[in-house]
N, C-alpha and C positions, 0 to 999 in steps of 0.2 A: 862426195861421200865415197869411204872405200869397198870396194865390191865384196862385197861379204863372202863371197862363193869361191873368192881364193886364198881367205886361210886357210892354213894349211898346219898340222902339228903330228907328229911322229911319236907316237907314246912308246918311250925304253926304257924308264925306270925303272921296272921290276918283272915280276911272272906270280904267279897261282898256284898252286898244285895239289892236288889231294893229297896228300903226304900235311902240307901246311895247314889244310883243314881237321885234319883226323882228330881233332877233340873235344868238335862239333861246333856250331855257330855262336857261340858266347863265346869261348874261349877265342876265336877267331877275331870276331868283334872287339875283346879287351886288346888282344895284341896287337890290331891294328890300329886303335883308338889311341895306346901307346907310343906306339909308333908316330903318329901324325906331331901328339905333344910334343915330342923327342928333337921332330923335325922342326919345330916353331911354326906347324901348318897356320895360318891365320885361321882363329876362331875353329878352333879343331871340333869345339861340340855344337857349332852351330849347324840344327838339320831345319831340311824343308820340310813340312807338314801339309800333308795332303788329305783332306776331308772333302763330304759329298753332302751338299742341299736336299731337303723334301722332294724341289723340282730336278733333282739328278743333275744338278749340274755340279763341277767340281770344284773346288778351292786350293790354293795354297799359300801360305805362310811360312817362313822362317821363322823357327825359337830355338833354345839352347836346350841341350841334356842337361840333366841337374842328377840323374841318377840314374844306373844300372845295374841290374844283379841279374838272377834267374827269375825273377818275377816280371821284371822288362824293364821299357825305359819310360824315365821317368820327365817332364818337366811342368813347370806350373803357368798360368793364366788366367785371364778375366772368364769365369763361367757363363758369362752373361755377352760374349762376345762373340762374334759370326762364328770361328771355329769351338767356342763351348754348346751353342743354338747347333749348329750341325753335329755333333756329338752326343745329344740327346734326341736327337732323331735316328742319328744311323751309327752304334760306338764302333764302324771299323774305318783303318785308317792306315796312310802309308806314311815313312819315313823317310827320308834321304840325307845321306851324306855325300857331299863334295870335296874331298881335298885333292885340290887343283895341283899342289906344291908333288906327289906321291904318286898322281895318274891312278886314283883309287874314288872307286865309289862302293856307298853300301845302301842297299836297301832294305827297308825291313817292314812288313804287313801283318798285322793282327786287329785284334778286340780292344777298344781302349778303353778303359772304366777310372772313377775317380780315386784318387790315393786316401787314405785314412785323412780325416779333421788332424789324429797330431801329427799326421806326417806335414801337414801342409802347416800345422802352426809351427813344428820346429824349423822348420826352411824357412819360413816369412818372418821370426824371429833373429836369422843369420843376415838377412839383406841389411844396407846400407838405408840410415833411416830415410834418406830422400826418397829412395824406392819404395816404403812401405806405407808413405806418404803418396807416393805418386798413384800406388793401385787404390786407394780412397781417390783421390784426385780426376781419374780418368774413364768415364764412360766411354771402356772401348768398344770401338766399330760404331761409334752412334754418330750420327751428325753433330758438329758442333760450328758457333759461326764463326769463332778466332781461335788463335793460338791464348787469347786473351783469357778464355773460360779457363783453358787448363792453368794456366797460373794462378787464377782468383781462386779456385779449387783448390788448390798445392796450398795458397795459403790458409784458407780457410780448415783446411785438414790440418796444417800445422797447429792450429789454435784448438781447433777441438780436438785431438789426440795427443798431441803435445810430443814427449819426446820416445815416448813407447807406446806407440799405435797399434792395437788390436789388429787381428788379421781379420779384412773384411768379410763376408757372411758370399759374398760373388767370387774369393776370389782362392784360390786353391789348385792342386796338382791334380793329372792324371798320369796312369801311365797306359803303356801299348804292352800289351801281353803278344808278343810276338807269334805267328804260325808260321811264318815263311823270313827270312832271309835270301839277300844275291848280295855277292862279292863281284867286285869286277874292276879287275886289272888292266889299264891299256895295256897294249904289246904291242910291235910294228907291224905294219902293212895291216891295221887293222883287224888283225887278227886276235882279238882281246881275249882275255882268261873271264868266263866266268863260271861261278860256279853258286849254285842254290842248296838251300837247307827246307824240304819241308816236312812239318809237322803230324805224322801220320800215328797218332793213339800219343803212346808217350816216349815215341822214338822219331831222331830226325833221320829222317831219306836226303843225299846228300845226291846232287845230278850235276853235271857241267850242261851249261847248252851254246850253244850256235854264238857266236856273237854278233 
């Protein structure tokens, strides 16, 4: 096996600067979300989701962005699944972005609460009918004993929903109402750009720190 402990990678891609920030962490956020597309980042809106159990202990998951404005971000899920059950116990939560291709990461912590019923039906009405079959189909996070249930399932959903499948009663968006923002830019020798947005009344305090 190879020794983990001597890779090694030099991040010079880019830089930071408050100058780049000045029109506060959304606008930041679009341009660099731009940016990644631009770039053919793989999977640019895929973030990690970060939630916390009754027992404190913490979770995460990867899902995609489906939406952002000034209200926050948006993406949808089984309600009834580890991270919808941890979400109804504690709605704060963290986000992350990785684009590996850019030497950029973004973080982003707030309050998460659920989206409107027609926000969630107009988006479950856009998916690809397999998928809107497959959220009927898939008791997520539950034990199941083959891959064999979820197709019997898929079928079974085919026939009773047919070809315009209601959006299930489990299954629906949240979004993260943002309080805090970090941006963080590798740079060499370690010395990375970062810089944070927080939410203090109804204005953002913008700080660099430490890398």
């Amino acid at each position: 096996m190879t020794k983990l402990s001597d890779f090694r990678k030099s991040y010079e891609l880019g830089e930071l600067d408050e100058v780049q920030a000045e029109n506060g962490p959304l606008a930041l956020f679009h341009q660099w979300m731009d940016q990644a597309i631009a770039h053919d980042v793989s999977e640019p809106t895929a973030m990690t989701l970060a939630t916390v159990g009754a027992n404190g202990r913490p979770s995460t998951r990867v899902v995609l962005l489906k939406g952002c404005d000034e209200r926050g971000m948006v993406w949808f899920t089984n309600y009834d699944s580890r991270k919808g059950e941890e979400l109804a116990g504690n709605p704060f939560a963290a986000l992350q972005f990785h684009w590996v291709e850019m030497e950029r990461v973004v973080r982003i912590e707030g309050r998460v609460e659920k989206t409107s019923a027609q926000e969630s039906d107009d988006y479950f009405k856009s998916r690809p009918l397999d998928s809107r079959l497959g959220a009927w189909a898939s008791p997520q996070s539950q034990v199941i004993s083959s891959r064999a249930v979820l197709v019997a399932n898929a079928a079974k959903a085919a026939v009773q929903h047919g070809l315009n499948p209601d959006r299930p009663p489990h299954w629906g968006g949240y979004r993260l109402v943002p309080d805090r923002y970090e941006f963080w830019q590798g740079r060499r020798s370690r010395l990375h750009d970062r810089l944070r947005f927080k939410l203090e009344g109804s204005d953002w305090v913008r700080e660099r720190l430490a890398p």
